[in-house]
Chimera marker file (.cmm) of the C-alpha trace (Angstrom):
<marker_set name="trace">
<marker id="1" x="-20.214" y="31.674" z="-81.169" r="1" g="1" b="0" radius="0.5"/>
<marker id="2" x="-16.546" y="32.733" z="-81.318" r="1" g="1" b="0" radius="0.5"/>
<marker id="3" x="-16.043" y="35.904" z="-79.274" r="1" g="1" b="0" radius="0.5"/>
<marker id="4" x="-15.504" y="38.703" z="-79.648" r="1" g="1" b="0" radius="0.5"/>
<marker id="5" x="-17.936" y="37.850" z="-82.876" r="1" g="1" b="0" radius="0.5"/>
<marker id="6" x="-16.230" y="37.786" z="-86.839" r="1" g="1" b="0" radius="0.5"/>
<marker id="7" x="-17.277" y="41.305" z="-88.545" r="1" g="1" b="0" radius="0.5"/>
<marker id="8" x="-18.920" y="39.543" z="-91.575" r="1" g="1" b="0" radius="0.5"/>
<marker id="9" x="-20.810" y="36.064" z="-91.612" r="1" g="1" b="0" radius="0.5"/>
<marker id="10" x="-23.528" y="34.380" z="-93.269" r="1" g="1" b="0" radius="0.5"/>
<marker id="11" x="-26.618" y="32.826" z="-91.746" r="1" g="1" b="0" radius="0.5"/>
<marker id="12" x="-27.188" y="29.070" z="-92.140" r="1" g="1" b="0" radius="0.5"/>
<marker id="13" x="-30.474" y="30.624" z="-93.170" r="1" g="1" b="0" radius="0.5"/>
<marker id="14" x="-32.513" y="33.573" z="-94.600" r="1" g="1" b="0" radius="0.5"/>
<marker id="15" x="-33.292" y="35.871" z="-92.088" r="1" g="1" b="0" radius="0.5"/>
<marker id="16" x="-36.382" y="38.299" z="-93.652" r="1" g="1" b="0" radius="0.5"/>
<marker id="17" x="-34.649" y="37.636" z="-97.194" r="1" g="1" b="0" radius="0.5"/>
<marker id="18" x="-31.351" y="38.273" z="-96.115" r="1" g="1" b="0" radius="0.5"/>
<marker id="19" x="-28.122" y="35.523" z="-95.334" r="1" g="1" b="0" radius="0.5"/>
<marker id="20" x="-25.233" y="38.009" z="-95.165" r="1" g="1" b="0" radius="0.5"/>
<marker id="21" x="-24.728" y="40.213" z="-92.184" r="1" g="1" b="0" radius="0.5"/>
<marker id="22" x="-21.782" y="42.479" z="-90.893" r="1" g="1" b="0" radius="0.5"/>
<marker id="23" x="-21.829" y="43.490" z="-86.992" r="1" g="1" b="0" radius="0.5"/>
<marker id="24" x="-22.362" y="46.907" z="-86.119" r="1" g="1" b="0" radius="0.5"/>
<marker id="25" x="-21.943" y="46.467" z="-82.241" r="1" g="1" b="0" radius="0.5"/>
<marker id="26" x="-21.343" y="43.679" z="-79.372" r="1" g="1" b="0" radius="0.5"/>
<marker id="27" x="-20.938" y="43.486" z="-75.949" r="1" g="1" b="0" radius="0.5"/>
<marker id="28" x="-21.602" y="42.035" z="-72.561" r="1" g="1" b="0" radius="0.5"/>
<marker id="29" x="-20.194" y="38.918" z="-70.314" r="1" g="1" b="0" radius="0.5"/>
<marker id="30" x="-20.820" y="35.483" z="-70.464" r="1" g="1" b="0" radius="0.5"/>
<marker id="31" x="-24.528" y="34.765" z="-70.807" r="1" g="1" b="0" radius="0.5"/>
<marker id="32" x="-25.635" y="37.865" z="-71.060" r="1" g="1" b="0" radius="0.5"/>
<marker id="33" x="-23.478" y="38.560" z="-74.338" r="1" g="1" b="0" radius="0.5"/>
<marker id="34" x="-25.354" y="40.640" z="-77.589" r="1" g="1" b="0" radius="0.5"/>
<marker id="35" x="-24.617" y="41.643" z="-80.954" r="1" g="1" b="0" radius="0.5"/>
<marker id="36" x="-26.121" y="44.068" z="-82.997" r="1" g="1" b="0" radius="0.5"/>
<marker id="37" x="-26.162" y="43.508" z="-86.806" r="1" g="1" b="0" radius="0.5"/>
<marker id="38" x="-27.109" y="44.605" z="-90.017" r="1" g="1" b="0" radius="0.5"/>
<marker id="39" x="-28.038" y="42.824" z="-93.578" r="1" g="1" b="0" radius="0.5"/>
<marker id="40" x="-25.113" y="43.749" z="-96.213" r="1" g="1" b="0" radius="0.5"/>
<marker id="41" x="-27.762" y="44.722" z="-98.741" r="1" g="1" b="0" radius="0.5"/>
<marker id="42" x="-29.579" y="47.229" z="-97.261" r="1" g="1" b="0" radius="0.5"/>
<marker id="43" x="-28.557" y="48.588" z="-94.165" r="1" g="1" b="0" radius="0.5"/>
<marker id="44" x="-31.481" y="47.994" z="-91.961" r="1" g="1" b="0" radius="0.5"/>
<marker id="45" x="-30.819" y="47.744" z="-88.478" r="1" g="1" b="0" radius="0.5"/>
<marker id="46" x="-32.240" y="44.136" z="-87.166" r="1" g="1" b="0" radius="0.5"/>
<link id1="1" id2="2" r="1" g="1" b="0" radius="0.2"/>
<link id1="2" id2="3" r="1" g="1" b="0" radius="0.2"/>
<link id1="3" id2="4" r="1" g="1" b="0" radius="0.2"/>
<link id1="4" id2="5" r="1" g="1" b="0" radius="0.2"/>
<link id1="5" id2="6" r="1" g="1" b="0" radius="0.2"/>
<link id1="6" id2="7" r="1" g="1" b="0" radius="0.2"/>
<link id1="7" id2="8" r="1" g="1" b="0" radius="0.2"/>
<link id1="8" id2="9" r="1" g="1" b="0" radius="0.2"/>
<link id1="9" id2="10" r="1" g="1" b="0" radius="0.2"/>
<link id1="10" id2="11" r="1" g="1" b="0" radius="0.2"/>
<link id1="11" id2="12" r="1" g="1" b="0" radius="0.2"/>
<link id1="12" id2="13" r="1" g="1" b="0" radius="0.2"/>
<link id1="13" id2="14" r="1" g="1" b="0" radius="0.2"/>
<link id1="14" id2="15" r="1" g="1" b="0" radius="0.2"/>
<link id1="15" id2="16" r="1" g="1" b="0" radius="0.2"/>
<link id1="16" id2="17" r="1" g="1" b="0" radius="0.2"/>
<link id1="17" id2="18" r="1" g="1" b="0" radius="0.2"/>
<link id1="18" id2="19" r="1" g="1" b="0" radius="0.2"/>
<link id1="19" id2="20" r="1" g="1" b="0" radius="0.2"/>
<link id1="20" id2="21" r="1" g="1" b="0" radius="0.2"/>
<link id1="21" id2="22" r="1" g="1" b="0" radius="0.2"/>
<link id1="22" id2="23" r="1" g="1" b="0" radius="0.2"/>
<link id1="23" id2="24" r="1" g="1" b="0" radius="0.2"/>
<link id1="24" id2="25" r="1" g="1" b="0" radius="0.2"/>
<link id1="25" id2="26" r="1" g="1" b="0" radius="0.2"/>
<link id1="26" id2="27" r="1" g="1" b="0" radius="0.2"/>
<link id1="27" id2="28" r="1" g="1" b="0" radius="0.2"/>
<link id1="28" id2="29" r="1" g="1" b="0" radius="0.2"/>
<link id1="29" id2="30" r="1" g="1" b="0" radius="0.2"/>
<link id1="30" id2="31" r="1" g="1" b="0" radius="0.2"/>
<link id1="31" id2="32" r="1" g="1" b="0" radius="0.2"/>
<link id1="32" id2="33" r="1" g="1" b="0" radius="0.2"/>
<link id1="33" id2="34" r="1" g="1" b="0" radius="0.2"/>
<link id1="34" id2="35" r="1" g="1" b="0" radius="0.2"/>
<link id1="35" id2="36" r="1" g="1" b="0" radius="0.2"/>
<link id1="36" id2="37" r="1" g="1" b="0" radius="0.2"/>
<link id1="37" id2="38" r="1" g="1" b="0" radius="0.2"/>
<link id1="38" id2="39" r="1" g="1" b="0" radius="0.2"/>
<link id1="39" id2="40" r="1" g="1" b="0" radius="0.2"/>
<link id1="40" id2="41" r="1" g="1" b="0" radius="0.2"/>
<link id1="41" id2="42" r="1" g="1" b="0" radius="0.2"/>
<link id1="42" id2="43" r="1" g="1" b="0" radius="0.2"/>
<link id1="43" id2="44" r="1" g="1" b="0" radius="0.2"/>
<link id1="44" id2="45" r="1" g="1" b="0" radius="0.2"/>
<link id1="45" id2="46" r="1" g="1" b="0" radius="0.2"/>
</marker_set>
């Protein structure tokens, strides 16, 4: 994954019904990198 991580993307698949994303939050170094995102549609935190 590119870092620091594209705002919007889409999944190569459906995750629970949902392919488009936008990232709320990221951080960390190296290996121990996470980002925090959220379904377009809905909101729901994942």
């Amino acid at each position: 994954m590119k870092w620091p991580p594209t705002l919007c993307w889409t999944a190569p698949k459906t995750i629970n019904g949902n392919r488009h994303f936008q990232v709320k939050t990221y951080g960390g170094k190296n290996e121990d990198r996470w980002v925090d995102i959220f379904p377009t549609k809905n909101k729901k935190r994942y």
